[in-house]
SEFI-907544 format. One record per residue (C-alpha): residue in one letter; x, y, z. Coordinates in steps of 0.25 Angstrom, whole numbers, plus 5000, padded with zeros to 4 digits. Last residue first. Layout:
% residues N
aXYZ...
***
This chain:
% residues 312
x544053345565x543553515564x543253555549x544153585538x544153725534x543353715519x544053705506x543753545506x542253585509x542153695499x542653575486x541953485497x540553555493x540953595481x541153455475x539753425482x539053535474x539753505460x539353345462x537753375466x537653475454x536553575452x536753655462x538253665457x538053685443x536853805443x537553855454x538853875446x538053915432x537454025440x538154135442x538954125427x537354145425x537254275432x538454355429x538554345412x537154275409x536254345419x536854495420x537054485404x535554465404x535254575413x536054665407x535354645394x533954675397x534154805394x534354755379x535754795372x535554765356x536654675347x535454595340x535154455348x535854315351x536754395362x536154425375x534854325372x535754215369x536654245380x535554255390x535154105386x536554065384x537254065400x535854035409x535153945398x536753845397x536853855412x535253805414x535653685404x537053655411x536153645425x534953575419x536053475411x536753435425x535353405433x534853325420x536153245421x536153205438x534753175434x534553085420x535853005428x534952995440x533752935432x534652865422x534752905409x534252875396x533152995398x534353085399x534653085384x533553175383x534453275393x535653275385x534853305372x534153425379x535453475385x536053475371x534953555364x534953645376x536453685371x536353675357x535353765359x536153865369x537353845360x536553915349x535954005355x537454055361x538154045347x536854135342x537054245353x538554255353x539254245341x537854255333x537354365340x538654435340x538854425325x537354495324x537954605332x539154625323x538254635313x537354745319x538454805325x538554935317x539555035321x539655115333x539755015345x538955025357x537854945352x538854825350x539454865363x538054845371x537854705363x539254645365x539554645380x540154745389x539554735403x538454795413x537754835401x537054965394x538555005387x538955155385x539955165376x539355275367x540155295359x541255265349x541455105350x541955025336x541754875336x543154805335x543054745348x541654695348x541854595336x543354545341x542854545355x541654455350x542554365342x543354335353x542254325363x541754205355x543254145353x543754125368x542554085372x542453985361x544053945363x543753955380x542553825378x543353755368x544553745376x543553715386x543053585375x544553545374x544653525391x543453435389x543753345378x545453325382x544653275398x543753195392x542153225389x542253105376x542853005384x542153015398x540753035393x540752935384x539852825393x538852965397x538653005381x537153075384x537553115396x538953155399x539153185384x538053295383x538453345396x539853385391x539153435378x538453525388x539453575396x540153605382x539153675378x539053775391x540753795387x540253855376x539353955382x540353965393x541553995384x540654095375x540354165389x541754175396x542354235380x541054315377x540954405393x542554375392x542654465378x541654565382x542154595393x543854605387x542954695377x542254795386x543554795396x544354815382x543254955379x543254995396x542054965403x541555055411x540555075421x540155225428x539455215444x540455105448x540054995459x539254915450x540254925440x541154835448x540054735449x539854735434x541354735431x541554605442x540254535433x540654565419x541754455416x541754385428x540554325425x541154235413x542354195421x541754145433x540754075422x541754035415x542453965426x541353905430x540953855416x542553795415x542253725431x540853665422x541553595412x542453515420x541353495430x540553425417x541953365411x542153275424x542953315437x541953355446x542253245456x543853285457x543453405463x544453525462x544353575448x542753565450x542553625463x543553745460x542653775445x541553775452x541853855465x542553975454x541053955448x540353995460x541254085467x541354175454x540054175452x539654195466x540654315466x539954375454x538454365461x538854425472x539354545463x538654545453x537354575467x538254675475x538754745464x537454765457x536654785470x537654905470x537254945456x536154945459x535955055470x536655135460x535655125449x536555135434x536154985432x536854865425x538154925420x537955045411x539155025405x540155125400x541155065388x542455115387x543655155377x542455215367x543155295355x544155185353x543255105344x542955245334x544455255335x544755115331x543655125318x544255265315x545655195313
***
C-alpha cells in the first residue's frame, strides 16, 4: 500500500523540453514543425505509390510501404508534443501520457529495428538466391514475417512498460528532455535502478548491437557475392544495399549509444533522441526514393495521374 502511495505522489512529469530561450523555442516550432509535415508527407507518398502501382509489387516495395508507415508512426510519437510545447512556457506530461510515450517511442522502434532485418534477409535472398527468389519471399513468407515485425514490437515495449510502470515516483519529477524515455525516469525514481538499468541495456542496448552486427555482417556477405554478377546487376544491387545500409547506421548507431550504457542522462542526449526519433524517420523516404529509378518514376505518374488533365 505504501509502494502505490509513494508511486502516486508524482501524477505528472515537468520537462525541460529542448531550450528554456524564448526566441528558440519559436525556431523550435517552426523548424519540427517543417520537419514533421515532411515526415509525414514523405512516407504517407510511399506508402500511396506502392499500394497503388502495380510495378512495385515485389516483397522489397512490400517491405518498404510497412517502414514508412513506421516511420510516420514512429515520429508522431514525440514530434506534435515537441512542437506543441514550444509554444508553451510550462511542459507536462501527465504519469499515463509518460507511459502510453514511452510504450509507442519502444513499440514503433522495436518493430522497425526488426522489421530493418527483415529487409535485409529479403536482400539476402534476392541476390545471393536470385532463381529461388519467388518461392521462398511469397506472399504467406512475407505477410508472417510483419506479423513478426508488430509481435517484437509489440512484446519489447511490453516489457519495458511493465518494468517502468511499477517503479515508484515521489519527487522531483522534473525530467532534462524533450520526451519521456527510460533513462531520465529511471533517475527520477526513488529506489535503486541499477539492476533495472543493466536489464535496460540488455533489452534494448545489447539486442540493438547485436542486430546492427548481424546486420553489416549480412550486407558485407551480399555484397562479396556481387563479384559473380553482372556489371549492371553488381549496380542496380550495390545502389539497393547503400541505401538499406545507411538506414540501418541512421536508425541503430544512436540507439546503441542511447541505450547500450549505464541508466545516466548526458547533455548530449537531446540531440541524439532529436536525430534518431525525428530526424532519421526524415530521412529514410529520401534516402529510398533518390536512390531508386523505379520508386521515382512511380511517383511521377502516381502525382501525374492525380493532376488536372491538361488541355487535348
Amino acid at each position: 500500500m505504501k509502494y502505490m502511495e509513494n508511486r502516486n505522489n508524482v501524477t505528472e512529469f515537468v520537462l525541460l523540453g529542448l531550450t528554456g530561450n524564448p526566441k528558440m523555442q519559436k525556431i523550435v516550432f517552426i523548424v519540427f514543425f517543417v520537419i514533421y509535415t515532411i515526415t509525414v508527407v514523405g512516407n504517407v507518398l510511399i506508402v500511396v505509390t506502392i499500394n497503388a502501382s502495380s510495378s512495385l509489387g515485389s516483397p522489397m516495395y512490400f517491405f518498404l510501404a510497412y517502414l514508412s508507415f513506421i516511420d510516420a508512426c514512429y515520429s508522431s510519437v514525440n514530434t506534435p508534443k515537441l512542437i506543441v510545447d514550444s509554444l508553451h512556457e510550462k511542459k507536462t506530461a501527465l504519469f499515463n501520457g509518460c507511459m502510453t510515450q514511452i510504450f509507442g517511442e519502444h513499440f514503433f522502434g522495436g518493430a522497425e529495428g526488426i522489421l530493418l532485418t527483415v529487409m535485409a534477409y529479403d536482400r539476402y535472398v534476392a541476390i545471393c538466391k536470385p532463381l529461388h527468389y519467388t518461392s521462398i519471399m511469397n506472399r504467406r513468407v512475407c505477410g508472417l514475417l510483419v506479423g513478426v515485425v508488430w509481435m517484437g514490437g509489440f512484446l519489447h515495449a511490453t516489457i519495458q512498460i511493465l518494468f517502468i510502470f511499477r517503479l515508484p515516483f515521489c519527487g522531483p519529477n522534473i525530467i532534462d528532455h524533450f520526451m519521456c524515455d527510460l533513462n531520465p525516469l529511471l533517475s527520477l525514481a526513488c529506489t535503486d535502478t541499477h539492476t533495472l538499468g543493466l536489464f535496460v541495456a540488455a533489452n534494448s542496448g545489447f539486442i540493438c548491437l547485436l542486430n546492427f552486427l548481424l546486420l553489416m555482417v549480412s550486407y558485407v556477405v551480399i555484397l562479396r557475392s556481387l563479384r559473380t554478377h553482372s556489371l549492371e546487376a553488381r549496380r542496380k544491387a550495390l545502389s539497393t544495399c547503400v541505401s538499406h545500409i545507411t538506414v540501418v547506421v541512421l536508425f541503430f548507431v544512436p540507439c546503441i549509444f542511447v541505450y547500450m550504457r549505464p541508466a545516466a542522462t548526458l547533455s548530449i542526449d537531446k540531440a541524439v533522441a532529436v536525430f534518431y526519433t525525428i530526424i532519421t524517420p526524415m530521412l529514410n523516404p529520401l534516402i529510398y526514393t533518390l536512390r531508386n529509378a523505379q520508386m521515382k518514376n512511380a511517383i511521377r505518374k502516381l502525382c501525374s495521374r492525380k493532376s488536372p488533365s491538361g488541355v487535348k
